[in-house]
C-alpha positions as CSV (number, residue, x, y, z in Angstrom):
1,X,0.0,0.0,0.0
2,X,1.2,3.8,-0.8
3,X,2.7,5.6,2.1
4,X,-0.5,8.3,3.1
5,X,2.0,11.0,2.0
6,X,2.0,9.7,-1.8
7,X,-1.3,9.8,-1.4
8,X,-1.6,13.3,-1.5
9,X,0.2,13.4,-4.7
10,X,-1.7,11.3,-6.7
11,X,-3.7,14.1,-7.9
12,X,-1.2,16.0,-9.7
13,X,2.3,14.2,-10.0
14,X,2.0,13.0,-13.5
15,X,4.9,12.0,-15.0
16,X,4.6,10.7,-19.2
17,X,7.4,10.1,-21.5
18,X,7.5,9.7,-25.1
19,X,10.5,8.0,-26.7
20,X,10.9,7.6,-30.8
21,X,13.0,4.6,-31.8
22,X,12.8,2.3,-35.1
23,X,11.6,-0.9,-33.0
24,X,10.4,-2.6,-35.8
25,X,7.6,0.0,-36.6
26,X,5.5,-1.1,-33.6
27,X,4.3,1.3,-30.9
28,X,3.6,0.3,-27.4
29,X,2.5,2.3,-24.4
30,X,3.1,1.9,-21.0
31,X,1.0,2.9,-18.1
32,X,2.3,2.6,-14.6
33,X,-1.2,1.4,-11.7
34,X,0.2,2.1,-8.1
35,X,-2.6,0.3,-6.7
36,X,-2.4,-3.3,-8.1
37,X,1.4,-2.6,-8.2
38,X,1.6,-3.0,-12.2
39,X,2.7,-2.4,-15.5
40,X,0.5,-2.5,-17.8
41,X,1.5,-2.6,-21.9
42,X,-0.5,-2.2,-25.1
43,X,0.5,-2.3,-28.6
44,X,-0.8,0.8,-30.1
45,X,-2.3,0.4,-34.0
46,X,-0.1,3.5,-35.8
47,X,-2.9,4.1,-38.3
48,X,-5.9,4.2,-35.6
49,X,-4.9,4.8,-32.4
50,X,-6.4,1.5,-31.1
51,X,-4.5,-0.3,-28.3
52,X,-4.6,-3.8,-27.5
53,X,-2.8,-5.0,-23.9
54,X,0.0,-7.6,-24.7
55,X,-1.2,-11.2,-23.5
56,X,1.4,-11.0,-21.0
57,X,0.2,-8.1,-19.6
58,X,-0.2,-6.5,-16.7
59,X,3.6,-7.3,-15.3
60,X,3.8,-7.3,-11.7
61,X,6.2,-4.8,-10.8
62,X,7.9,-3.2,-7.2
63,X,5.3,-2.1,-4.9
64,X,3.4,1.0,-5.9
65,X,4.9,1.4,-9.2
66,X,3.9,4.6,-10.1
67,X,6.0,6.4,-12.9
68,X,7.9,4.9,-15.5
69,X,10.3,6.3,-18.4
70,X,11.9,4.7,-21.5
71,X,15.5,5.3,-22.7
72,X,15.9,6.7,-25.9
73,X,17.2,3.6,-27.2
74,X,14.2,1.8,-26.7
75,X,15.7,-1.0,-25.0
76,X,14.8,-0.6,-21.8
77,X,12.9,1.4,-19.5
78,X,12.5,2.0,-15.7
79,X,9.4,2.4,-13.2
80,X,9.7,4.1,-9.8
81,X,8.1,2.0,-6.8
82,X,7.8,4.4,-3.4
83,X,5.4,1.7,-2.2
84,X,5.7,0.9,1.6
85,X,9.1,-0.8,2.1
86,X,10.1,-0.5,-1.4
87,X,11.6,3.0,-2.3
88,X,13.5,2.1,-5.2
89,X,14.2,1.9,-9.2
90,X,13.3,-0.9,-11.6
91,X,15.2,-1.8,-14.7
92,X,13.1,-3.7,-17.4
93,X,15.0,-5.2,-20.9
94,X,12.1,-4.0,-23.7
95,X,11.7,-7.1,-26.1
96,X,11.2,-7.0,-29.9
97,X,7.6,-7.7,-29.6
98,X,6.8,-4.5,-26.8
99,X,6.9,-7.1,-23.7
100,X,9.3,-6.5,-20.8
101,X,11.5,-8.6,-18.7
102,X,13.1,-6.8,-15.1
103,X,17.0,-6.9,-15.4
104,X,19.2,-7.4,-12.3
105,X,18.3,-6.3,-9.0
106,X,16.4,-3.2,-8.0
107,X,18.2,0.5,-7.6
108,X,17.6,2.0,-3.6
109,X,16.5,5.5,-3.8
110,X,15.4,8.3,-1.2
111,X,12.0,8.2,0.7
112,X,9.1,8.1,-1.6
113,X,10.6,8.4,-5.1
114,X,7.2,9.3,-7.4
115,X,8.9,11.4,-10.5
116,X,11.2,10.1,-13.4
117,X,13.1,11.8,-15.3
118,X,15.5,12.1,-18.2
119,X,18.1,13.8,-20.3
120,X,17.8,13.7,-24.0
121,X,20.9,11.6,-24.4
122,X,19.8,9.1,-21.9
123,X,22.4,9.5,-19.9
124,X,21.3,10.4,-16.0
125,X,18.2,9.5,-14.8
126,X,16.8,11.9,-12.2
127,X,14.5,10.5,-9.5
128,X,12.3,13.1,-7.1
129,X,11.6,11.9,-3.6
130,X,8.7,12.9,-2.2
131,X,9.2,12.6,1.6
132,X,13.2,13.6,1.5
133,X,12.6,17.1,-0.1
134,X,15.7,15.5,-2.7
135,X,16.5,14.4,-6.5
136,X,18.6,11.2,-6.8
137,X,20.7,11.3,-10.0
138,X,22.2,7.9,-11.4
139,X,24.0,7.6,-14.3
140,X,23.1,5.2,-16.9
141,X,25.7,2.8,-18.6
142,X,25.3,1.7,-22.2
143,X,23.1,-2.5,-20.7
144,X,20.7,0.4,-18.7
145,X,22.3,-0.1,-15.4
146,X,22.0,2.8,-12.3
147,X,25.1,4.3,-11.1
148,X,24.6,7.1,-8.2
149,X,26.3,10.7,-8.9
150,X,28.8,11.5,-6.7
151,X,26.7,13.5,-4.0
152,X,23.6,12.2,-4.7
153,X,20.9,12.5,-4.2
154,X,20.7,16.4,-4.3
155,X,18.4,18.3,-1.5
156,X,16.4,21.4,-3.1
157,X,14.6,22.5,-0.4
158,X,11.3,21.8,-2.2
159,X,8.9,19.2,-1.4
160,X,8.6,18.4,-5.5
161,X,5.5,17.8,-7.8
162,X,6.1,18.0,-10.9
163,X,9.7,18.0,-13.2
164,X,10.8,18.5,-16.4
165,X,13.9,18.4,-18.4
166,X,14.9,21.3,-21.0
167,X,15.4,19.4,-24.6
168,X,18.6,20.8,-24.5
169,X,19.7,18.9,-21.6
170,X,20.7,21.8,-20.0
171,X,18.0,22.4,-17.5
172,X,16.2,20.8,-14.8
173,X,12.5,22.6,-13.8
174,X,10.5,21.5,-10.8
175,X,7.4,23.2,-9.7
176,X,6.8,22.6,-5.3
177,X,4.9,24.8,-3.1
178,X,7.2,27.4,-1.0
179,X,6.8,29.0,2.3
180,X,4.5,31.6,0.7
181,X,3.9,31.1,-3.4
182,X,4.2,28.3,-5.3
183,X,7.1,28.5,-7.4
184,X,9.1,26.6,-10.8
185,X,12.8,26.6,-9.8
186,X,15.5,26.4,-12.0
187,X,18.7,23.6,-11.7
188,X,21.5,23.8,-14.8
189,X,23.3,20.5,-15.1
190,X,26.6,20.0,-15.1
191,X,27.4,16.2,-15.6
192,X,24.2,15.2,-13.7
193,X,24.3,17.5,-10.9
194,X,21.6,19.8,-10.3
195,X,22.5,23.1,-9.3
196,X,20.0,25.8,-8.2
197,X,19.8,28.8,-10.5
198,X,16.5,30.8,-9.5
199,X,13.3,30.2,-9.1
200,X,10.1,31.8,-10.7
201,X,6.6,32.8,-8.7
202,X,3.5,30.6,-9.7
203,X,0.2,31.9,-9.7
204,X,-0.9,29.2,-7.4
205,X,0.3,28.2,-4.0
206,X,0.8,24.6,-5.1
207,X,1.3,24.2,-8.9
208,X,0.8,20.8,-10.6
209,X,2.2,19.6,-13.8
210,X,5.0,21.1,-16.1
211,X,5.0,21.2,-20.0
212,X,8.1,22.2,-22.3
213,X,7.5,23.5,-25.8
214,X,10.2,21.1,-28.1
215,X,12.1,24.3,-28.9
216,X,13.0,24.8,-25.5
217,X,11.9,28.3,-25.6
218,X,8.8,28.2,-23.3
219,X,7.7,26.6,-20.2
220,X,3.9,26.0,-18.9
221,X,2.5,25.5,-15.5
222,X,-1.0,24.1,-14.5
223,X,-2.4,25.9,-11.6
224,X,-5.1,23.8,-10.2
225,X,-5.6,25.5,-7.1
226,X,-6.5,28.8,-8.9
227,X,-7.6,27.5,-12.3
228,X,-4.9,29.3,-14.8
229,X,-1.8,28.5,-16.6
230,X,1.4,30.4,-16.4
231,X,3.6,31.1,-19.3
232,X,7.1,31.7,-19.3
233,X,9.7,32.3,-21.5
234,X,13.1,30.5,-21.1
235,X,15.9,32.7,-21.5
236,X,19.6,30.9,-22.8
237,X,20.1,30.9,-18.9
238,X,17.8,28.8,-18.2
239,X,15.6,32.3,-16.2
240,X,11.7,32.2,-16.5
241,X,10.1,35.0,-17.3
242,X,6.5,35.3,-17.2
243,X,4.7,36.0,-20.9
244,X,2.7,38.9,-21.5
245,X,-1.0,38.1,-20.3
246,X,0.2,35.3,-17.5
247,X,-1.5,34.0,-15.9
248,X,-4.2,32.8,-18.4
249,X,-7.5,31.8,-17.0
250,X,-8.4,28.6,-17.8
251,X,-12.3,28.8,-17.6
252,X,-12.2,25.4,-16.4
253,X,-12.0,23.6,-13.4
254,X,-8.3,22.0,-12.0
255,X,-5.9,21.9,-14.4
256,X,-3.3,19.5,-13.1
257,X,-1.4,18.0,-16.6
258,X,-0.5,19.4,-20.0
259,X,1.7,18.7,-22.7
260,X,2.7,20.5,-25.8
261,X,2.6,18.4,-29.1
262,X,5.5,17.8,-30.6
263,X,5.6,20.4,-33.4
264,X,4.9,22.9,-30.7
265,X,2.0,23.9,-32.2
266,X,-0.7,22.9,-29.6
267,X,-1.0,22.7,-25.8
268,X,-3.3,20.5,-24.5
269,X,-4.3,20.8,-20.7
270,X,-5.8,17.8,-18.3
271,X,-8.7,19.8,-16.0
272,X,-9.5,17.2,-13.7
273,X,-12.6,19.3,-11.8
274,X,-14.5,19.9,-15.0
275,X,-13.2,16.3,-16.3
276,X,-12.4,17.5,-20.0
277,X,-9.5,18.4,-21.8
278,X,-8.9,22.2,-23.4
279,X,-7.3,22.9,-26.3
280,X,-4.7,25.4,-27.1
281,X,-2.9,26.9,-30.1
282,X,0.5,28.2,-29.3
283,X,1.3,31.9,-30.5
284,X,4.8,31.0,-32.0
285,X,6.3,34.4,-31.2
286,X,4.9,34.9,-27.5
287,X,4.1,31.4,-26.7
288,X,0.8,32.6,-25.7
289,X,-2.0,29.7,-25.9
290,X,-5.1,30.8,-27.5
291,X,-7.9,28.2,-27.3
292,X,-9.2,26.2,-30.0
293,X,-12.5,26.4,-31.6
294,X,-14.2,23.1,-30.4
295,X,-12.3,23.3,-27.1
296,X,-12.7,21.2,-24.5
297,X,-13.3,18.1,-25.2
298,X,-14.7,16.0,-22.8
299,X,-13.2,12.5,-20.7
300,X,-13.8,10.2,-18.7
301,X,-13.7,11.2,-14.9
302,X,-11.3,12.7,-13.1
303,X,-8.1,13.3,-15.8
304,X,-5.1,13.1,-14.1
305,X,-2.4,13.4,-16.8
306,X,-1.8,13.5,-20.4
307,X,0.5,12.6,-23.2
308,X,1.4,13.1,-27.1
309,X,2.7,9.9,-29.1
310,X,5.5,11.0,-31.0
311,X,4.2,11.9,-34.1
312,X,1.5,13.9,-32.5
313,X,-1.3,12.0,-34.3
314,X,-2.7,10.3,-31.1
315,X,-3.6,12.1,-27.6
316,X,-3.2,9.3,-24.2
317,X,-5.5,10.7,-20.9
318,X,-5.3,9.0,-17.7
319,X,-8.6,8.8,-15.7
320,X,-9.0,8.3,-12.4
321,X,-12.5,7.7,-11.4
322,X,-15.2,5.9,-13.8
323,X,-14.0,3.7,-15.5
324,X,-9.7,4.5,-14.2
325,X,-8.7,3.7,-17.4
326,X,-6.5,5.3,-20.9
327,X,-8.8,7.0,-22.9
328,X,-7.4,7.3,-26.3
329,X,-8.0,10.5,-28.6
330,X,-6.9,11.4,-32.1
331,X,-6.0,14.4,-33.3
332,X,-6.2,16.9,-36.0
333,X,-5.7,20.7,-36.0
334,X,-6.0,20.7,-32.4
335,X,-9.7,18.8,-31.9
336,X,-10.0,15.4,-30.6
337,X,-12.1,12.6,-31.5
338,X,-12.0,9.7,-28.9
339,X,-11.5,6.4,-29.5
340,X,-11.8,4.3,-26.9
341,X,-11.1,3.6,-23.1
342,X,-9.4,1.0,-21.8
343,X,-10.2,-0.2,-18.2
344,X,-6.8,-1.3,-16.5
345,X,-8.3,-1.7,-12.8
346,X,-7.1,0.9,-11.1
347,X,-5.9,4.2,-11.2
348,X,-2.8,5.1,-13.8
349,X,-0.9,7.6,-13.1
350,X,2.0,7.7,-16.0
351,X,2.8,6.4,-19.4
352,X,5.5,6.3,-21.1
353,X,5.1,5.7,-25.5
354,X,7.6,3.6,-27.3
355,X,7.5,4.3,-31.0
């Protein structure tokens, strides 16, 4: 069983990865389900969207999985467990046919660990502890084995909820709540260790999820206490400075996840109170979102976190009442038309795409 302190993170600590790799042209999605301590994998149909859950599926996994990233080699991928007595890393070997097999023994981490995270090379992997205030960094050698930094892990003097990595490699963002504001601080990285830089004000006293734009030059925070989404720009420093207009008001209840598409064209934001998903196009120069026509959409209830495939042709929500299941959506232009829901049991509350 979680520790009742994960608990409280469940709502917003979202973590989704999306890796492109030429594994014989097949995509497969995995989704981590804390609850029945799983790992759950489908093979996702390119041309439709579809997913169908491998027969070998769900894989039992360390207690509490509950985030999981792929290298971008596509050979292997690795699922946090801060399930009571747990507390540590798994290593899995990804097979030719989208099935996974754990590799050597499991990785100890700090107290908690509920965030993954990882350079574009793939070559640190950056764990967030949810109870120890810290970020354990482990270097990755070429069979996917851990290897701790040399200081690690780091304190921040944040109690995390959300990171994300700059595509350039460069920077390390994590939103926490403060003393008195919410705020997204700033880390550069220097061969895996974080160091702090600054930190930016939120407009919310406990901000949620993180999103990137691919070009590195803009940075989005859900505020689900207050309903809005902060823009910043990233300057070559790796300073956020709020956009012109920020905060913008969402209009809709709890946004806690959102993810820009991979062209950087479109932001698409989980609002787990009104449970739908809005729609954004991105204002190239400003990186202002402006919403879509037919925005929201609606989901199934409670959305919790959301993810792009690669290719930006297929939209992954994970719900966490009704049916707690992957609702599937394609896009086009920024609308999206569901496809289906697939029931895994329990809440999920990553996934990580393997195309």
């Amino acid at each position: 069983m979680l520790q009742k302190a994960l608990v409280l993170f469940l709502v917003v600590a979202s973590v989704a990865s999306v890796v492109s790799c030429g594994k014989t042209g097949s995509h497969y999605v995995y989704a981590t389900i804390p609850a029945a301590s799983q790992l759950a994998v489908f093979r996702e149909d390119p041309f439709s969207g579809v997913l169908t859950q491998l027969s070998s599926s769900p894989y039992t996994v360390g207690n509490g999985a509950y985030s999981v990233v792929i290298h971008p080699s596509g050979k292997s991928l690795y699922v946090a467990n801060p399930g009571q007595g747990e507390d540590d890393i798994s290593l899995f070997t990804i097979n030719s046919d989208g099935s996974v097999t754990e590799s050597g023994s499991r990785t100890p981490v700090g107290a908690q660990p509920f965030l993954l995270a990882m350079d574009p090379g793939g070559n640190f992997l950056y764990v967030a502890n949810a109870v120890s205030n810290n970020i354990s960094v482990f270097s990755i050698a070429s069979g996917g084995s851990l290897s701790a930094v040399a200081g690690s892990p780091f304190s921040i003097n944040l109690s995390p909820k959300s990171m994300q990595i700059a595509p350039s490699g460069k920077f390390l963002f994590v939103s926490a709540p403060s003393a008195r504001n919410g705020v997204v601080a700033t880390f550069s990285l220097n061969s895996g260790v974080p160091t702090f830089i600054s930190e930016a004000i939120t407009a919310d006293n406990n901000p949620a999820g993180l999103a990137i734009a691919p070009s590195g030059g803009f940075l989005y925070t859900a505020n689900a206490t207050v309903s809005s989404i902060s823009i910043y720009s990233i300057d070559s420093t790796g300073v956020l400075v709020p956009v012109a207009g920020s905060p913008l008001a969402d209009t809709f209840q709890s946004p806690v996840s959102l993810v820009v598409d991979p062209t950087g064209t479109y932001l698409y934001v989980a609002n787990q109170g009104s449970n739908n998903i809005s729609s954004y196009t991105i204002t190239s120069s400003t990186g202002f979102p402006v919403p879509v026509t037919d925005s929201p959409f609606g989901s199934e209830g409670g959305p919790s976190f959301v993810v792009t495939d690669t290719n930006g042709k297929y939209l992954f929500v994970g719900n966490q009442t009704g049916s707690a299941g992957i609702q599937a959506f394609g896009v086009a232009g920024g609308s999206l038309n569901s496809i289906a829901t697939y029931n895994v049991g329990n809440t999920p509350t990553s996934i990580a795409v393997l195309q």
